[in-house]
Structure formats: structure tokens, C-alpha cells
C-alpha positions as MATLAB code, in Angstrom:
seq = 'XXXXXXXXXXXXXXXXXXXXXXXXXXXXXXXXXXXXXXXXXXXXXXXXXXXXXXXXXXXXXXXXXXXXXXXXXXXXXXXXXXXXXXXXXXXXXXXXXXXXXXXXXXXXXXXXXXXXXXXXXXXXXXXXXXXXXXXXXXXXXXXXXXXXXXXXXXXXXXXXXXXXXXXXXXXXXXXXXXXXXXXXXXXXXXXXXXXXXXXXXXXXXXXXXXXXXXXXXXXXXXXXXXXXXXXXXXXXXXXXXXXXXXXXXXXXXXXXXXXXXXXXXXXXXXXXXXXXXXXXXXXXXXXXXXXXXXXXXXXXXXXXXXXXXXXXXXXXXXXXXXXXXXXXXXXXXXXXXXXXXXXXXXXXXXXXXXXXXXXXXXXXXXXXXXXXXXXXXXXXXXXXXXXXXXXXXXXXXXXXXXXXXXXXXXXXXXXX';
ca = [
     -21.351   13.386   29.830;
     -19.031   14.830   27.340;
     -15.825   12.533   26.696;
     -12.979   14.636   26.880;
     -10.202   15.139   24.304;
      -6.952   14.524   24.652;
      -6.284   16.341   20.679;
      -7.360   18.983   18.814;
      -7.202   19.978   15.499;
      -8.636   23.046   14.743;
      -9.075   25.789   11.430;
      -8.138   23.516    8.793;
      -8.329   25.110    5.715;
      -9.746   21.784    4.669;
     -10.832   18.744    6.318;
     -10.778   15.534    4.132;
     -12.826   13.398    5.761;
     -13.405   10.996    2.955;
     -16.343    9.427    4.584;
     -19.098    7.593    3.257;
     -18.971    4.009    2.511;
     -16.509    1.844    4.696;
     -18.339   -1.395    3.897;
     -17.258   -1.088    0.096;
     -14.481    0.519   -1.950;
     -15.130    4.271   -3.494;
     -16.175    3.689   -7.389;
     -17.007    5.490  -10.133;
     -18.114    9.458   -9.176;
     -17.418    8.557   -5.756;
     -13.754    9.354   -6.556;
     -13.931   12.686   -6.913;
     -15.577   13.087   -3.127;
     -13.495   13.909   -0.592;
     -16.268   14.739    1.762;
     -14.672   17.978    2.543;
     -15.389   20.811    5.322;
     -13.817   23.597    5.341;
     -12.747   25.556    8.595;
     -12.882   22.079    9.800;
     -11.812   20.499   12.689;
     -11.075   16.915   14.543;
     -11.033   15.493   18.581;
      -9.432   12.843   19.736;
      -9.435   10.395   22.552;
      -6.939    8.453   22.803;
      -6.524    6.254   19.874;
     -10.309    7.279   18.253;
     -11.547   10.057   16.679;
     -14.389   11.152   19.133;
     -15.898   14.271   17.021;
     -15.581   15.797   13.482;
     -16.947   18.737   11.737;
     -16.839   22.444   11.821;
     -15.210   23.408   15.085;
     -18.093   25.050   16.953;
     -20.322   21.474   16.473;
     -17.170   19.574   17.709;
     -16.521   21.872   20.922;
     -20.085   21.381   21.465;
     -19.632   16.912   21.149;
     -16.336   17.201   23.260;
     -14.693   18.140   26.755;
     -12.000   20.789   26.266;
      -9.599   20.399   29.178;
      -6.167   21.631   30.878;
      -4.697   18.510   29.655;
      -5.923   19.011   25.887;
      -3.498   19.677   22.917;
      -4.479   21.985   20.127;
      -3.361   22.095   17.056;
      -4.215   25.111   14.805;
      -4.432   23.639   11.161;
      -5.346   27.362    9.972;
      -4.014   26.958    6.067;
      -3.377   23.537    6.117;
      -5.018   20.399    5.120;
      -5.942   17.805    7.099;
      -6.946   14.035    5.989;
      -6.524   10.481    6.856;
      -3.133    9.373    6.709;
      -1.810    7.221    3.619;
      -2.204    3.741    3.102;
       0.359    2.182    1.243;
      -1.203   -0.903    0.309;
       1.637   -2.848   -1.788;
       5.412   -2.745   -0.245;
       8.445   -5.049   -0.358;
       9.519   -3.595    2.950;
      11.867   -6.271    4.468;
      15.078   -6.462    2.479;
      18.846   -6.432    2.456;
      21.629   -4.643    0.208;
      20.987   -2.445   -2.468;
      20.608   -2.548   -6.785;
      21.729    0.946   -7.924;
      24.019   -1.011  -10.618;
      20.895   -2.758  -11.762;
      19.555    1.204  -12.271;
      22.697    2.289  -14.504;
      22.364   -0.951  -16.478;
      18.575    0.217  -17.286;
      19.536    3.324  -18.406;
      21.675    1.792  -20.881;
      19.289   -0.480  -22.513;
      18.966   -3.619  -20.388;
      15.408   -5.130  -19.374;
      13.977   -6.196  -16.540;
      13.736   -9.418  -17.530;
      17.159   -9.788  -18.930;
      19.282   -8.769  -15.929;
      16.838  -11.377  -13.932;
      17.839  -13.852  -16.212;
      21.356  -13.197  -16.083;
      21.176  -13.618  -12.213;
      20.553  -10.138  -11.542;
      17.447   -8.537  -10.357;
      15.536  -10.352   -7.176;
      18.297  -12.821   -7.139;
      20.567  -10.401   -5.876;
      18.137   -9.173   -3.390;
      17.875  -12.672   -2.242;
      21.352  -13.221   -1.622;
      21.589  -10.539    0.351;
      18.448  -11.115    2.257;
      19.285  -14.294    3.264;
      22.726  -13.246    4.194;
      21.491  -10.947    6.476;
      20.864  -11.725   10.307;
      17.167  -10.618   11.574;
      18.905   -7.502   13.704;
      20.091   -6.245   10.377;
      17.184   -6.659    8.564;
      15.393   -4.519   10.841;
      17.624   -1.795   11.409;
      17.629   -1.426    7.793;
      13.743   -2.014    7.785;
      13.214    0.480   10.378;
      14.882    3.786    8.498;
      12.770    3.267    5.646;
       9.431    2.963    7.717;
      11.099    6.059    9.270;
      11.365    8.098    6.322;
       7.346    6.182    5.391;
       6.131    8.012    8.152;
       7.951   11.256    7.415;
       6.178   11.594    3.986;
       2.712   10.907    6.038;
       2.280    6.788    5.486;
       0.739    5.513    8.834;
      -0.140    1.837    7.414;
       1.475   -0.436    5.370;
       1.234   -4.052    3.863;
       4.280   -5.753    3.465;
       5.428   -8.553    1.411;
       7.614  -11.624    1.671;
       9.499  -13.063   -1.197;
      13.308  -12.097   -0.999;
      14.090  -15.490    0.717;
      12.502  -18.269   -1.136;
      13.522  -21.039    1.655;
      10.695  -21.874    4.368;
      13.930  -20.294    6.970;
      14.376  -17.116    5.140;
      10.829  -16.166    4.328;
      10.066  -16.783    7.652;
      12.751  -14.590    8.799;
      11.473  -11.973    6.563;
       7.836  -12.966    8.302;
       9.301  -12.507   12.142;
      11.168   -8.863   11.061;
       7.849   -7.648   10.114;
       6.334   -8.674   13.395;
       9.121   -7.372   15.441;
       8.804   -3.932   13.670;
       4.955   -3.650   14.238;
       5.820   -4.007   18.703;
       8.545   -1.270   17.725;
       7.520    1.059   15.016;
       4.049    3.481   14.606;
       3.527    2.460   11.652;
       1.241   -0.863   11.122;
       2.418   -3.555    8.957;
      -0.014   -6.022    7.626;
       2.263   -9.418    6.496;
       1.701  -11.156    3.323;
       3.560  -13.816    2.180;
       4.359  -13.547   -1.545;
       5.378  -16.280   -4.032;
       7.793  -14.136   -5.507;
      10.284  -16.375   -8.323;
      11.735  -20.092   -8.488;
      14.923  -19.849   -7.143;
      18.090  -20.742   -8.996;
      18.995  -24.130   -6.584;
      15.730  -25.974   -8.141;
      15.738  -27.764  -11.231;
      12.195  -26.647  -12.091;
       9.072  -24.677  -11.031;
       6.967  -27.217  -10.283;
       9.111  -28.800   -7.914;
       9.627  -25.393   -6.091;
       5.614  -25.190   -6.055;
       5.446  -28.394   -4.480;
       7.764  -27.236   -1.883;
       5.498  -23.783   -1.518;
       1.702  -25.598   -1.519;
       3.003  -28.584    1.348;
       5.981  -26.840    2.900;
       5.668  -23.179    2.849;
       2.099  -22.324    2.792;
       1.682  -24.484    6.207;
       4.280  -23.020    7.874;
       3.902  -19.378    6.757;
      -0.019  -19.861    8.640;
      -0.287  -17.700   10.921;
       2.631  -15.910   10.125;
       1.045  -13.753    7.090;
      -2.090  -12.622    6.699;
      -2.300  -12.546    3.008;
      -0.842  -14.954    0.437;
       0.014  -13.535   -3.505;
       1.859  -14.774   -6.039;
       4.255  -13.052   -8.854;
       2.215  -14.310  -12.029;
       4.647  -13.603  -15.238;
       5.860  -14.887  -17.872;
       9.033  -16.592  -17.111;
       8.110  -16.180  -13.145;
       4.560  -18.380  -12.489;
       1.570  -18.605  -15.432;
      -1.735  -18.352  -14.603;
      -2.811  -22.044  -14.121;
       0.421  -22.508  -11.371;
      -0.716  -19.142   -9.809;
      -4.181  -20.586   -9.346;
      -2.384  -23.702   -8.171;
      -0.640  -22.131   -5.346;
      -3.864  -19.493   -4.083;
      -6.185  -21.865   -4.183;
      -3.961  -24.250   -1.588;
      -3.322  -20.751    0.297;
      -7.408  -20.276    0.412;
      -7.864  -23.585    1.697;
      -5.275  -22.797    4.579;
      -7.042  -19.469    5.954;
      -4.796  -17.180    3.450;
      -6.685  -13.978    1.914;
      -5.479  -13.253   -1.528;
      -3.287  -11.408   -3.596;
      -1.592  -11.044   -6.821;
       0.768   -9.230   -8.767;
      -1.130   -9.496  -12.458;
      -0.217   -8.404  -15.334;
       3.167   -6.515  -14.995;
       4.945   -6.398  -17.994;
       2.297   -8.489  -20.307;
      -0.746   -9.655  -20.475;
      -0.910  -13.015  -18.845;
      -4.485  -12.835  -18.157;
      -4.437  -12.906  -14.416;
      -6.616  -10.441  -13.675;
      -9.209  -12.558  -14.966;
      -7.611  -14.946  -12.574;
      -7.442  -12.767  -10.167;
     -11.436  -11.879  -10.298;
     -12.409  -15.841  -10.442;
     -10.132  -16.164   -7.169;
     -12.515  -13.482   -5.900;
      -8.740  -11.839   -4.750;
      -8.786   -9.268   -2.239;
      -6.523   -7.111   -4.782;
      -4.441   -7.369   -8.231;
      -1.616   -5.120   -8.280;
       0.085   -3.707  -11.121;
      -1.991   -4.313  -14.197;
      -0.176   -2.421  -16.767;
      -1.045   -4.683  -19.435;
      -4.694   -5.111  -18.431;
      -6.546   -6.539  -21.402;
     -10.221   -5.999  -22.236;
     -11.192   -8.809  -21.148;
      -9.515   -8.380  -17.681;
     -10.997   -5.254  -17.172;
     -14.377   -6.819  -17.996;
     -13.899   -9.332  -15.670;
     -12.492   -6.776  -12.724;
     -15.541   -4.831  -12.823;
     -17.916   -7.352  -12.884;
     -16.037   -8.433   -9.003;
     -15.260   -6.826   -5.728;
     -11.468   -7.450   -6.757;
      -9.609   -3.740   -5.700;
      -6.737   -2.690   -8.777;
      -3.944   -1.608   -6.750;
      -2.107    0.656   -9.267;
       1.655    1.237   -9.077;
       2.272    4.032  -11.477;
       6.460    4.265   -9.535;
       6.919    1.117  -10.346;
       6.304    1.675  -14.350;
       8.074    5.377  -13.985;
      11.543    3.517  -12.425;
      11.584    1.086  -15.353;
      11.407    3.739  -17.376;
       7.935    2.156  -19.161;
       5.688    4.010  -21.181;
       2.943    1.811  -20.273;
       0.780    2.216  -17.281;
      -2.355    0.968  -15.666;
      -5.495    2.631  -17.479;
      -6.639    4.218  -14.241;
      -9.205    6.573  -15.826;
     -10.263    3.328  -17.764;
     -10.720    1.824  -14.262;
     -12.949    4.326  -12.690;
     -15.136    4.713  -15.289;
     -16.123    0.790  -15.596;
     -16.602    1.183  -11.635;
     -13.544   -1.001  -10.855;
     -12.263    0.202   -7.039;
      -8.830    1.397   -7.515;
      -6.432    1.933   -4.867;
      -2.918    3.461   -4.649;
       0.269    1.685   -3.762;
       4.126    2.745   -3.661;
       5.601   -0.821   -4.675;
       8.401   -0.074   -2.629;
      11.235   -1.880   -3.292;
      15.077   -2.640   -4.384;
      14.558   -3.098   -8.009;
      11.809   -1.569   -9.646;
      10.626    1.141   -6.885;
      13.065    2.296   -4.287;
      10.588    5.324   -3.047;
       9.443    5.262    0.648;
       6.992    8.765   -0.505;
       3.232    7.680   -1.340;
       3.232   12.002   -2.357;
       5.514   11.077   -5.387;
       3.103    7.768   -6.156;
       0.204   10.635   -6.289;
       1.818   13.108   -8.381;
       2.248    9.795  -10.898;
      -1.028    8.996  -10.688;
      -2.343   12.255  -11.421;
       0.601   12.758  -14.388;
       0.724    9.160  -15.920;
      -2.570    7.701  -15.405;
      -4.376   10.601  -15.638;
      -6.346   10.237  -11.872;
      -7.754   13.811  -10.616;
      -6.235   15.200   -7.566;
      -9.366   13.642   -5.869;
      -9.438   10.411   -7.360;
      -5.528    9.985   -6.264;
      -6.070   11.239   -2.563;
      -9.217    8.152   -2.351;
      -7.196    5.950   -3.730;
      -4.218    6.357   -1.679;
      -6.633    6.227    1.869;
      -9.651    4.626    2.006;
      -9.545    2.692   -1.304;
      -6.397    1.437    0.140;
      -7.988    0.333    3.431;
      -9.939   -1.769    1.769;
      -7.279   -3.700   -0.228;
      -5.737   -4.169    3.238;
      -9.404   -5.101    4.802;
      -8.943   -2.779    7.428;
     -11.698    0.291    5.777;
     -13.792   -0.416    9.087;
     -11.457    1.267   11.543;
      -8.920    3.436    9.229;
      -9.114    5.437    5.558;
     -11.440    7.889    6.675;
     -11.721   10.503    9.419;
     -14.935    9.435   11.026;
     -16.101    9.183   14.969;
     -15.043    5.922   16.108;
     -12.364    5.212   13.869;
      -8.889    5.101   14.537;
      -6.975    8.726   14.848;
      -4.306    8.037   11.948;
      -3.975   11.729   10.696;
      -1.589   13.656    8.665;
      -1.528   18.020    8.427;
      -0.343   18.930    5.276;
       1.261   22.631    4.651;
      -0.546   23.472    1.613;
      -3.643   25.079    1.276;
      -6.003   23.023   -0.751;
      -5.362   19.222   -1.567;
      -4.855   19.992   -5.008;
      -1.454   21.185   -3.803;
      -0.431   17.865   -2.435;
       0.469   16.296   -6.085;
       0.888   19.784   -7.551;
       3.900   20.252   -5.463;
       6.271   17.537   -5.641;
       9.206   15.963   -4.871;
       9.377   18.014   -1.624;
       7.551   16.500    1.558;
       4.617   18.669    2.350;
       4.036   16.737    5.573;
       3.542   19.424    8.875;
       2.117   17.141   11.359;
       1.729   13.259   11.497;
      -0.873   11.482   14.518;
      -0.634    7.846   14.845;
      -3.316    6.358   16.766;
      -4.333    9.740   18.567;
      -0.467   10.579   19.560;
       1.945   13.216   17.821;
       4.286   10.974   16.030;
       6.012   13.478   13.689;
];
């Protein structure tokens, strides 16, 4: 017996189904495949997608009933919706001042040292109650949604206290029984802050005090590794303790130098390294020769007003998995759009159209571990979907800073 559908989506101009390979990351020439049909169409039962293809195979897989919604797609596109795989979602206040002082010459690491930067956010963060933090938390996964982002991972690291990371830790669970949009919870090692005399006594405090209690709490464990923030050898400190308490891993490698942790972060056998700006030779040696995903942040580089960014094409070529995030944050990022984050990509770091749209769904499912149920538009996988109103997905970072977003389904229901 035919299952019947509770959603259809019908005459899109094109379908980007991106399937394939959800066992391992798109690499190399894979990039450029969207696995495309055109006239396409989609079916849906209630969360899963129960039928894809042209739309005369999928009325033939499916049960069209009374009860069925339709959705004509005719000059649109339709894909998997985006994955932003690298957020700072749960914070308090605001650093536009920080932004001004940028523009007129001060550095990153300067206003941090001055007591600026993610010291402010963590005075405010750990002013703020948990009701606050997620009615602030929940208009920017509003506006995530808006632009077509129906997953998330979301980071810790604005409290730096076992009480206010796990506050940060508990808002991101309340907002997943609230909000469509799925949050994955990592917690993230972010700085020392300013009430310790020294790093390694705030590492002590992370590897027996934090890491145990944050179990459970966070699915994934990275660590800020910078000069000035954590070096290499205390990075690997803290991960491997994380490892040995259930944590997957992360890391935020080589930012704004070369510190060699993407090498680190390929010897941890990390689920991702983010940023990677100042990627050396020898890290991207040692990236493609592991199953480490780059998650690239090309807003991040473009709100610093940096010349330098991650050498994407670079990347690709050496058959390193690379995977979109937004980086979303107070400081260095405040964008909600992963459209923007494409456009960059395409602009600054030289990713095709095709390349961009992988690694911003199922690349990015990967570097969440989730590839096996969304990233792709294939029967049996979840029915995260996002119309587009453009006509080709070259259009989608072509035309920016405007949301192009016509439709958004979250788990086989209308959301947007």
C-alpha cells in the first residue's frame, strides 16, 4: 500500500537533492554535485521524506489525499535546509562600540586585552537570568530560521564558571522543547577569565570541575586555541580529558595565526577545526591525510575587516571536507543569515556556487554527525526543506543581502 502524504512539493525549477554519500563528507569533484532534477518534486509524511524525483515517479510512490498540502515550487528552488554548523548562540548584551573601535584601528586582540572583547560578553552573560537569555536567544533563532537555517550547533563559553556555562548549557536545552530549529550543545573552552591568576589553574578547574559536570550537558567539547587564549599542548590537555569523558571534539584552530592546531586538530582525530585562516602547509597536509571536516567562517574574517581567509579552493582540491558555518556571534560575527556566509564563500574564498550550497548542508551535517538523517533530500530522511524564490541556485549567493527564503519545512510541517 501506498503511504500517503501529508506534503507536496511540486514543479521546482530545481530540486537539490544533494544525495550521494551520507556515510562520508562531499570531497574533491563531489563539490560541484548537487544531484539536481529539474521539474522536480518532494512527499512528505510526517517528519520523513517518503518520495523524491520528477513528479510523475513520486505521484506514482505516494498517496495523494483530501488532507494533502501542495506546494507549487514552479520557478523556485528547492534544497535541504542550511546547517549552520559553528554558532555562539546563547549570549547577553551587545558590542557595537567594540565595531566603531575596529574601524578606527584597534585589534582584536588589543581590545581583549584591555578588557574588552569576550569579557564584556561575559559580564553580561552572567548577569543575565536564564528567562533573559532565552528571550534574547529565541529572536535570533527566529530571524535563523527566516533566512532558511533549520539546524544549528551551539557553543558555550560566555560564562567561564561551572554555574554560568551551565546556564548557557540549560538555555540551549530549553530552546530545542520550544523552538523548530535543532540545537546541538557544545561546550567550548573559550578564554581564562580575568579572576584567575593563571591558565593553568583555570585548566585545572575545566579538566576536574567543568568537563565532569558539563557531561551530559553538551555533546561536543572544543577549545579556543590562540595565542594569548590556550596553545596547542594545553588545548590537547583539555580534549584529550574531554575524550576520555564521552565528549566528541572540536576546535577553533588557527584564527588569527598559525598555532599549528590543525595538525592538532587531525592527531585528535576532531570531528571539525573551525576557522583556519592561517592554515599552514603543514596543517593542510595533515587535514587531508584525516577525516577532520574544515568548518570555514569566511563572516567572521569579513567583520574583522581581515584580508586573510581560509584557502577554501586550497581545501577542496587536497580532498579536505569543507563545511560552511556563520560563526554567529557578539564580537566578530553578529549575522544570523547562512545566505550572506555563502555569498562570502563564493567572493572571498573563491568556493563555486555549488561547492558553497554542499558545504553549507550536507558537509555541515557531518561536522554536526547528524549526515544520516539530515543534509540531503533523500527517502527516509528527515523533511528539513527550504523553497527559495530564485530560479537556479546560482542565484542564491548571486543575490545578496536580501533573504531569498519563500517557504521553510521543519520536520515535514510549514514553519515559515
Amino acid at each position: 500500500m501506498k503511504p500517503a502524504a501529508d506534503l507536496i512539493i511540486t514543479n521546482a525549477n530545481e530540486l537539490l537533492t544533494l544525495s550521494g554519500n551520507s556515510i562520508r563528507p562531499k570531497t574533491g569533484k563531489q563539490m560541484d554535485d548537487l544531484g539536481i532534477i529539474k521539474n522536480g518534486a518532494v512527499a512528505i509524511s510526517k517528519d520523513k521524506i517518503i518520495a523524491c524525483g520528477n513528479p510523475d515517479e513520486v505521484l506514482e510512490d505516494v498517496l495523494k489525499t483530501s488532507d494533502t498540502v501542495e506546494i507549487n515550487a514552479s520557478n523556485k528552488v528547492v534544497m535541504p535546509g542550511f546547517i549552520d554548523c559553528h554558532t555562539h548562540l546563547v549570549f547577553a548584551g551587545s558590542r557595537e562600540n567594540e565595531f566603531e573601535q575596529r574601524i578606527k584601528g584597534a585589534g582584536y586582540l588589543d581590545i581583549l586585552k584591555s578588557g574588552g572583547g569576550i569579557f564584556n560578553t561575559v559580564r553580561a552573560t552572567r548577569a543575565a537570568s536564564k528567562e533573559e537569555l532565552i528571550k534574547k536567544s529565541l529572536k535570533h533563532l527566529d530571524t535563523m530560521l527566516k533566512f532558511g537555517t533549520t539546524t544549528i550547533e551551539s557553543k558555550s563559553g560566555y560564562g567561564l564558571t561551572i554555574e554560568d556555562e551551565s546556564k548557557q548549557l540549560q538555555v540551549m536545552k530549553e530552546l530545542n522543547k520550544i523552538h523548530p530549529i535543532d540545537i546541538i550543545p557544545t561546550f567550548l573552552v573559550h578564554t581564562t577569565p580575568p579572576e584567575f591568576n593563571s591558565k593553568e589553574e583555570y585548566i585545572d578547574l575545566v579538566i576536574n570541575g567543568m568537563l565532569p559536570e558539563m557531561k551530559g550537558m553538551a555533546e561536543y567539547c572544543d577549545v579556543f586555541c590562540e595565542h594569548d587564549v590556550f596553545n596547542p599542548d594545553q588545548s590537547r590537555q583539555i580534549l584529550n580529558a574531554a575524550e576520555k569523558l564521552g565528549f566528541k571534539l572540536k576546535i577553533h584552530a588557527d584564527q588569527l595565526t598559525d598555532t599549528g592546531c590543525a595538525q592538532l586538530a587531525a592527531w585528535l582525530h576532531s570531528t571539525s577545526a573551525s576557522h583556519l585562516d592561517h592554515i599552514s602547509r603543514e596543517g593542510i597536509d595533515a587535514l587531508a591525510n584525516s577525516e577532520t571536516i574544515a568548518v570555514l567562517l569566511p563572516g567572521a574574517s569579513f567583520f574583522l575587516g581581515s584580508d586573510t581567509y581560509a584557502p577554501a579552493s586550497e581545501m577542496i582540491s587536497r580532498g579536505i571536507a569543507v563545511a560552511l558555518g556563520t560563526d554567529f556571534n557578539p564580537g566578530s560575527c553578529p549575522t544570523e543569515s547562512m545566505q550572506i556566509i555563502l555569498t562570502l564563500a563564493c567572493i572571498k574564498m573563491k568556493m563555486s556556487p555549488a561547492q558553497a550550497i554542499n558545504a553549507a548542508t550536507i558537509n555541515a551535517a557531518h561536522a554536526i554527525n547528524r549526515a544520516d538523517i539530515i543534509g540531503s533530500l533523500e527517502v527516509g530522511k528527515r523533511a528539513d526543506i527550504i523553497i527559495l524564490d530564485v530560479p537556479n541556485y546560482k542565484c542564491i549567493p548571486y543575490h545578496f543581502g536580501v533573504n531569498l527564503v519563500y517557504n521553510v519545512v521543519k520536520k515535514g510541517k510549514i514553519v515559515m
